[in-house]
N, C-alpha and C positions, 0 to 999 in steps of 0.2 A: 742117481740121475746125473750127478757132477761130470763125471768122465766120460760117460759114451757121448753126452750133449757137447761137450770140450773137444773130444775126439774129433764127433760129425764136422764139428765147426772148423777145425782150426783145419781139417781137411779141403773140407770146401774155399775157404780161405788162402790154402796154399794154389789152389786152383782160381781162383776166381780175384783176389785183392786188386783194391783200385790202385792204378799206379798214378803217386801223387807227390810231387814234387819234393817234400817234406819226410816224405816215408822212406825205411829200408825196404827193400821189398822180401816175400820168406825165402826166395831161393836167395837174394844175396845175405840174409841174415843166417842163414843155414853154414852156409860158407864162413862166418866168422864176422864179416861187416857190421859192425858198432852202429846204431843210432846217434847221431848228432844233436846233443840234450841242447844245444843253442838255439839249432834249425827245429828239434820240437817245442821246446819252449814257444821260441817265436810263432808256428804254425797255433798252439793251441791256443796262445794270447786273442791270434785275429781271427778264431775259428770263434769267439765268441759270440753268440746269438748273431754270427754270420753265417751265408754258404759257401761251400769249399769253391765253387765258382766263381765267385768273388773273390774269395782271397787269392787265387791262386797267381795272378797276377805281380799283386800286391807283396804276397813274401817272394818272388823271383826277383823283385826289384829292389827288396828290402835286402837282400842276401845278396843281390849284385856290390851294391853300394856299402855295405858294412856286412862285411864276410862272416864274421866273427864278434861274439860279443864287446871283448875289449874295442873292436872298430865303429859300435852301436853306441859306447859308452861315450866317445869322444865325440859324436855326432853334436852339431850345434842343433838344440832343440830347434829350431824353427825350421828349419832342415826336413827334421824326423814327421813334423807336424805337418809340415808342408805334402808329405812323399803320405801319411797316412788321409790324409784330405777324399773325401767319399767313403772310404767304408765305415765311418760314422763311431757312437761310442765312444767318443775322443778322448774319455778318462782312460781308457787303453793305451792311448799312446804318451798320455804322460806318466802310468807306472808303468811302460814298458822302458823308459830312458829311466829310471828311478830304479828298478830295478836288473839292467844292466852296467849303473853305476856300482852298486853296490856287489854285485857278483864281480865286476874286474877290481873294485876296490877294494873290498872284505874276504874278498876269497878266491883271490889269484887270481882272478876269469875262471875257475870252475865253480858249476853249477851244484848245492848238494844232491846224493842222491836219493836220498830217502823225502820219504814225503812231509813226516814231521822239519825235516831241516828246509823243504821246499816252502811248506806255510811262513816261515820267519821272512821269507823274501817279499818286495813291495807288491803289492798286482796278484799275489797268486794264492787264492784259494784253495778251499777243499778238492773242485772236482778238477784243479790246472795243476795241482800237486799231484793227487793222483796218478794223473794223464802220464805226467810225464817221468814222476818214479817208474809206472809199470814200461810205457812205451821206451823210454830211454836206457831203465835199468834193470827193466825184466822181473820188479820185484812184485809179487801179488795183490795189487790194489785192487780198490772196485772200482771202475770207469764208468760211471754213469752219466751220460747227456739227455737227449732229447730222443734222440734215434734209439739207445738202450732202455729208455722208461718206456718207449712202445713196443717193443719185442717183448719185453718180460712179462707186459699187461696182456701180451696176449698170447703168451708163451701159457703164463701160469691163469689165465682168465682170469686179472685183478677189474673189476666190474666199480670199486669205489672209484670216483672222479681224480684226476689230478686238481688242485696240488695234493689233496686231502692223501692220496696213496702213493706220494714218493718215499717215504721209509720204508712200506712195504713192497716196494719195486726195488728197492737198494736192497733188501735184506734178500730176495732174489737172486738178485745181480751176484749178492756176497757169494751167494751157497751153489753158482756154476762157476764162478773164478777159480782156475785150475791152479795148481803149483808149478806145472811146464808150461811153459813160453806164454806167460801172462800175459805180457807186452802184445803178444801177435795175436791170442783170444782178445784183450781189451778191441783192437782195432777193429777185429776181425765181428765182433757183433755191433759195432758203429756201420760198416761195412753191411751188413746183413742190413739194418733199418733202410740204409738212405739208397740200395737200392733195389733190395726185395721187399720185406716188410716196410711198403712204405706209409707212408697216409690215407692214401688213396691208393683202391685195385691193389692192396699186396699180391704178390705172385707167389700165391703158396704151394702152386703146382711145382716149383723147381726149388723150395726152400729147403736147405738141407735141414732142418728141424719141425717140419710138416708135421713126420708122426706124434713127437708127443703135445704139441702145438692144441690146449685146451682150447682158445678160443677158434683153433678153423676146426674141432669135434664137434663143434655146440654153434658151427654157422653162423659165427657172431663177432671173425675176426676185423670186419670192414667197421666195425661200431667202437672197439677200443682202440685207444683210450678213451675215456670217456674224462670231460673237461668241464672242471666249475664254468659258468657261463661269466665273461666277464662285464665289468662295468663298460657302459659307452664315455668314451675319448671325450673330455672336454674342448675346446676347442677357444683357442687363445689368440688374442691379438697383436701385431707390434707395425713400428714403421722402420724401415730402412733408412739413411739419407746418404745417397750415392753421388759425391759431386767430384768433378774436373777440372783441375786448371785448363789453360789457356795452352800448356806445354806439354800438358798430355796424361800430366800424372791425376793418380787417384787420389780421395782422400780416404785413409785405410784406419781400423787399429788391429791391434790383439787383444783377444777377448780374455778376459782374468783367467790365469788359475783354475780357480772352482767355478763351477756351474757349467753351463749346459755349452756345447761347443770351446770349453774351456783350453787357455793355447793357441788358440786358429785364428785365423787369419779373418777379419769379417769386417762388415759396415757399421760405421756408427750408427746407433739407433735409439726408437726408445726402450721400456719393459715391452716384457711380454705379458699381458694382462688378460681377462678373460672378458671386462667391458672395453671401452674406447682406453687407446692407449692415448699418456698425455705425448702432445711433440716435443721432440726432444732434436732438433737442428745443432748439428756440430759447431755452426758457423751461421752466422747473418748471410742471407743470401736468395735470392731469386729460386727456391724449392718448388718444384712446379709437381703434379702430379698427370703422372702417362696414361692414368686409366686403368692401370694392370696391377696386379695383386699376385705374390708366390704363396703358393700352397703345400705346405709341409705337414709329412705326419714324423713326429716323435715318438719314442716308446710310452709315453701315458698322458700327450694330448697331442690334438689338428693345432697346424697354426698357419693363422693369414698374415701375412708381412706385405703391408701396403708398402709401396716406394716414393720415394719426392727425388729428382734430380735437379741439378745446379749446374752449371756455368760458372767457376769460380775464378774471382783475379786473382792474379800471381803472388799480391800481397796479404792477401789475407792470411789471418794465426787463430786456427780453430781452437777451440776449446778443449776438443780431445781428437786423437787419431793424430794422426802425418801422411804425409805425400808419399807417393812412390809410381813413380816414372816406370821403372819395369816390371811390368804388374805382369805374373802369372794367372791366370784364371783357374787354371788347373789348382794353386795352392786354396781354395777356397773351400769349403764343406760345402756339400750339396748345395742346400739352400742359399748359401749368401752367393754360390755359383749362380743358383736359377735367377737371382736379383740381378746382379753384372749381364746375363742374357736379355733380360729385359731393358737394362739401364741402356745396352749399347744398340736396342730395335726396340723402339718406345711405343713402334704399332702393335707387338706382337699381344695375342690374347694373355689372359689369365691363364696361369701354368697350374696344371693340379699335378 
């Protein structure tokens, strides 16, 4: 089944591949054009539990600005943090400076190629090692994401639920990865998911893998994968406190390190809590509340982020955070963004 399946694919593939900023495409890879292990590294980093419409922005801009990894290495982190600001996951983007430090500085600016040398680097896992041994160095991995655990489930009718059948979609995955042009097969069934086999309505009418395709035999392709049900999202509390001088500046910090929006640019506030958060005021000060509340979802809970703003004098020495006069909005993560919208239109509704 390996090769005629390999065959169909990387056929249809040379006809059909998405042309995407990141990628060689198979006519210019045919010709000899290399993969750029920097620009796939970087593509698969942001491709994390992102969509490629998202990102595709984001690595144009990231690749305007630092061309090259040694150029990514020297970037002043708040810089890097500032330019990743909305597509979220923000531990992303402090092993993506962690581990373009240590590729310009442990290993010339080259990447290794294999995938075992790939896991020793900051940030990069089982399936980013992979990615980018097969895509960039054409060596036979298994590429498996989100888009390949749904082809296979219903390539091969795996009917056990996710998570419970991801080895058995991997061992799948293992047994059609061909020996020719790995790289272009890996992309090229990512490709097949996200825009034939997709979640909804696949179009198995024009799928180049129709025929041996178990689950549209057995009418039952619209049903897999099938997915453990998950828990419901707890839902958490916190306050904001967004205050201004008299001169224009904000009162700002940077959020630690570790934890949740870690790096970024945000408001001082309190915890995030699941009962009443206690207040937690930067500063002595006239904290008024507007009425309005931000509403964020996180990966494993809701959260309400009340606001208080202030009026602050010029003298004041908050307790944590500092000033800053030229305040980008843009640098902020979603949420402490949706807070600054509110803080500067104090009528405006609760934002969900």
């Amino acid at each position: 089944m390996r090769e005629p399946c390999a065959r169909t694919l990387l056929a249809w593939y040379d006809k059909s591949a998405r042309d995407l900023p990141w990628r060689v495409s198979p006519a210019d890879r045919n010709q000899g054009v290399v993969p750029d292990t920097y620009r796939v590294w970087l593509s698969e980093v942001m491709l994390q539990q992102t969509t490629v419409a998202a990102v595709r922005a984001y690595f144009l801009r990231f690749t305007t600005l630092w061309p090259r990894v040694g150029d990514l290495a020297a970037a002043e982190d708040a810089d890097v943090m500032a330019e990743w600001a909305g597509l979220g996951y923000y531990a992303r983007a402090r092993n993506l400076l962690k581990c373009a430090r240590v590729v310009a500085n442990d290993h010339g600016g080259v990447f290794p190629k294999t995938r075992d040398g790939l896991l020793k680097l900051p940030g990069i896992g089982p399936y980013t090692a992979a990615a980018i041994s097969a895509i960039a160095h054409d060596q036979p991995e298994v590429v498996v994401d989100g888009n390949v655990e749904r082809v296979m489930s219903r390539l091969f009718r795996v009917e056990e639920p996710l998570p419970h059948s991801k080895p058995l979609l991997t061992e799948h995955a293992a047994g059609l990865t061909p020996g020719a042009r790995p790289g272009d097969y890996a992309q090229a069934v990512m490709d097949l998911g996200a825009t034939i086999c997709t979640p909804k309505s696949p179009a198995c009418g024009i799928c180049p893998w129709m025929e041996p395709c178990q689950a549209r035999a057995a009418g039952m392709q619209a049903e897999l994968p099938k997915k453990t049900r998950k828990k419901p999202k707890p839902t958490r509390h916190g306050i904001a406190y967004l205050g201004r001088r008299a001169d224009g500046a904000w009162l700002v910090e940077t959020r630690p390190d570790k934890g949740l929006l870690g790096g970024m640019l945000g408001w001082p506030g309190s915890d995030w809590v699941e009962g009443n958060p206690d207040p937690a005021p930067p500063v002595a000060g006239d904290w008024r509340d507007p009425g309005a509340e931000v509403r964020h979802t996180f990966t494993h809970f809701h959260l309400h982020l009340a606001i208080r703003i202030a009026d602050l004098p010029r003298d004041c020495t908050p307790d944590r955070g500092r000033f800053e006069t030229a305040l980008d909005p843009g640098a902020f993560p979603t949420v402490m963004r949706k807070a600054y919208d509110l803080a500067v239109d104090e009528t405006a509704p609760a934002l969900k």
